[in-house]
C-alpha positions in Angstrom: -11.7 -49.7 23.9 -8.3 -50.4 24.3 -7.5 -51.7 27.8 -11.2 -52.8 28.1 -11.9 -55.5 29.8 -14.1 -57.5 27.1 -15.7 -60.7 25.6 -16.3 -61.9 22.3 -19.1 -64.4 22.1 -19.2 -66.5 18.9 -23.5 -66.6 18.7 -24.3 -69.2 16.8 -28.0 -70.3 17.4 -27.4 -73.8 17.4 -24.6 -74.0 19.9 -24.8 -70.7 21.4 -28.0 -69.3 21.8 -29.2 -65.5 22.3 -31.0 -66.5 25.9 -27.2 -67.6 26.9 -26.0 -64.7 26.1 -29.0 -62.8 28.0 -27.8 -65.2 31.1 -24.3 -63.9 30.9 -25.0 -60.4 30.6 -25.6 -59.8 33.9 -22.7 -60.7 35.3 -20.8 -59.0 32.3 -22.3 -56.1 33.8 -21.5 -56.9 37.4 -17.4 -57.1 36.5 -17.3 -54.0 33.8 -16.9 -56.5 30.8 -18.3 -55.3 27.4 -19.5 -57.6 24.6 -18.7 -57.8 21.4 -22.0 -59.9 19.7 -19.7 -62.2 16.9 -21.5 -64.0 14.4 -18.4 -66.7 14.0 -20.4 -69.4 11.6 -23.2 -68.2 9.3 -26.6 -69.5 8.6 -25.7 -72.9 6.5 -22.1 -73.3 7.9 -18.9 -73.3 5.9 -15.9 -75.0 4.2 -12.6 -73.9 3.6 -12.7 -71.4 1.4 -16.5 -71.3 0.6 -19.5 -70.6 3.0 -23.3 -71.6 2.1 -24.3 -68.0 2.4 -22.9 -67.6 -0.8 -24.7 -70.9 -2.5 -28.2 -70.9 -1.2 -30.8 -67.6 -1.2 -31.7 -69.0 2.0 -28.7 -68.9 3.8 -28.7 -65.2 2.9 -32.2 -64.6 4.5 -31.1 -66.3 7.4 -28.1 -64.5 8.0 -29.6 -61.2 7.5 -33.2 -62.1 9.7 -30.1 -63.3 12.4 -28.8 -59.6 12.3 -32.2 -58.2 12.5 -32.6 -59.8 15.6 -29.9 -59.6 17.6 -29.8 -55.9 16.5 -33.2 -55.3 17.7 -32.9 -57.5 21.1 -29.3 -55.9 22.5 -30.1 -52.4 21.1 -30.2 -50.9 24.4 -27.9 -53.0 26.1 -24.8 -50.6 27.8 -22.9 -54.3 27.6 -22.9 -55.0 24.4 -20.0 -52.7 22.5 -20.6 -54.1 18.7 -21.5 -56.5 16.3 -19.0 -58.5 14.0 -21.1 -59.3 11.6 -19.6 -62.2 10.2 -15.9 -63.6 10.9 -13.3 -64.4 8.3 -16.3 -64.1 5.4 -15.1 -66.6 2.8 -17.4 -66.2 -1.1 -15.7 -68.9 -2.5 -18.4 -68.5 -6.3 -21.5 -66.4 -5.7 -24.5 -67.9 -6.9 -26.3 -66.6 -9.5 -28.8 -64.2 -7.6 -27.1 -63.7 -4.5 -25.2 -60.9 -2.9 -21.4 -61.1 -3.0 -19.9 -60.3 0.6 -19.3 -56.7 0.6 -23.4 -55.8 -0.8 -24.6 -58.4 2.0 -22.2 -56.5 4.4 -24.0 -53.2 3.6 -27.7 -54.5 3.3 -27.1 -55.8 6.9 -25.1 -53.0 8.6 -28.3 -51.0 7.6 -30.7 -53.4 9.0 -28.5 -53.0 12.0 -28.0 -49.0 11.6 -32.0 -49.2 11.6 -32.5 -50.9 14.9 -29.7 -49.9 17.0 -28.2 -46.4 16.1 -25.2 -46.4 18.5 -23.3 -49.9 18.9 -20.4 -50.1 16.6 -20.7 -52.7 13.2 -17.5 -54.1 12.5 -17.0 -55.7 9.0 -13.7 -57.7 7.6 -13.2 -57.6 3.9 -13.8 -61.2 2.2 -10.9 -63.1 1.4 -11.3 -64.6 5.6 -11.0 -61.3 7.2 -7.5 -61.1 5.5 -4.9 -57.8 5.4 -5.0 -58.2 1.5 -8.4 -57.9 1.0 -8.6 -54.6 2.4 -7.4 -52.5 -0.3 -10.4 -54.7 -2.6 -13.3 -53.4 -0.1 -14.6 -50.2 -0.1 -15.6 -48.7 2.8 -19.3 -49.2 3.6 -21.5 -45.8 2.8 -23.0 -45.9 7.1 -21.6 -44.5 10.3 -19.8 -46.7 12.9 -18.6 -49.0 11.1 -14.9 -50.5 11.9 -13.0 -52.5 10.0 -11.2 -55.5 11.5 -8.6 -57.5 9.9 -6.7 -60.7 10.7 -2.7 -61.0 10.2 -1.9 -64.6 10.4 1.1 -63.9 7.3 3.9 -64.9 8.0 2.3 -68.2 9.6 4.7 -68.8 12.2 3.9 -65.5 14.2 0.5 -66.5 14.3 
C-alpha cells in the first residue's frame, strides 16, 4: 500500500453519506485511488475523552448495524482497500451492560469478516488510537486485521 495513491473518507451518515461515497467511486476508479471506508465519529457522537458508544446500548447497535452495512454494500468493491472501524476510540466509563472497546472491536470485525472476506479491518487500541495503548490490546482472534496507531507525543512534531 505504500506509495498508493489513496483516500480516506470519514463516513458519517449524517454529513457524509454512503450514496456519496458510491458517487465518488467511480472516478476513484478512473485515477487508480483506493479507499479506505473510515468511520471518524460513531453512532451518538463524542466528547473529549468519552464517546456515547460507550453510554447508551443503542449507540452500540448503531455502530455495529453501521459496519454491517457498509461491509455488505462495498464487499466487492476493487476500490475500497479497508475499513477503520472506528478512529481514535475513546471509552471514557463503560456502562453497565455494554461492550468495552476492544469486545466491540471483535464482535464487529466479525460482522465484517462475515460479509466481506478480503478487505483489510484496521482497528486502533482505545486510549484515541494512542502508541501506549497498544501494549493494553490484544490482538483481535480474525485474519486481516491491521493495527493503526497515532503518534502525536511529543506535541510539537505533530
Amino acid at each position: 500500500m505504500t506509495g498508493t495513491p489513496r483516500v480516506r473518507p470519514a463516513v458519517q451518515p449524517a454529513l457524509f453519506p454512503p450514496e456519496e461515497l458510491d458517487r465518488l467511486l467511480p472516478i476513484c476508479r478512473e485515477l487508480g485511488i483506493y479507499v479506505v471506508i473510515d468511520l471518524h465519529t460513531p453512532p451518538g457522537g463524542s466528547d473529549p475523552g468519552q464517546m456515547a458508544l460507550f453510554t447508551d446500548a443503542v449507540y452500540q447497535e448503531k455502530f455495529i448495524e453501521a459496519w454491517d452495512f457498509l461491509s455488505a454494500h462495498y464487499k466487492d468493491e476493487p476500490m475500497v482497500w479497508g475499513y477503520d472501524l472506528l478512529n481514535e476510540p475513546e471509552e471514557g466509563l463503560v456502562a453497565s451492560g455494554l461492550l468495552p472497546w476492544r469486545a466491540l472491536a471483535e464482535k464487529v470485525a466479525r460482522r465484517v469478516r462475515a460479509n466481506d472476506p478480503d478487505h483489510a479491518i484496521i482497528v486502533e487500541p482505545g486510549h484515541a488510537g494512542g502508541w501506549d495503548a497498544l501494549p493494553f490490546f490484544p490482538p483481535l482472534d480474525l485474519a486481516g486485521v491491521i493495527y493503526s496507531v497515532h503518534v502525536y507525543d511529543p506535541k510539537k512534531m505533530s
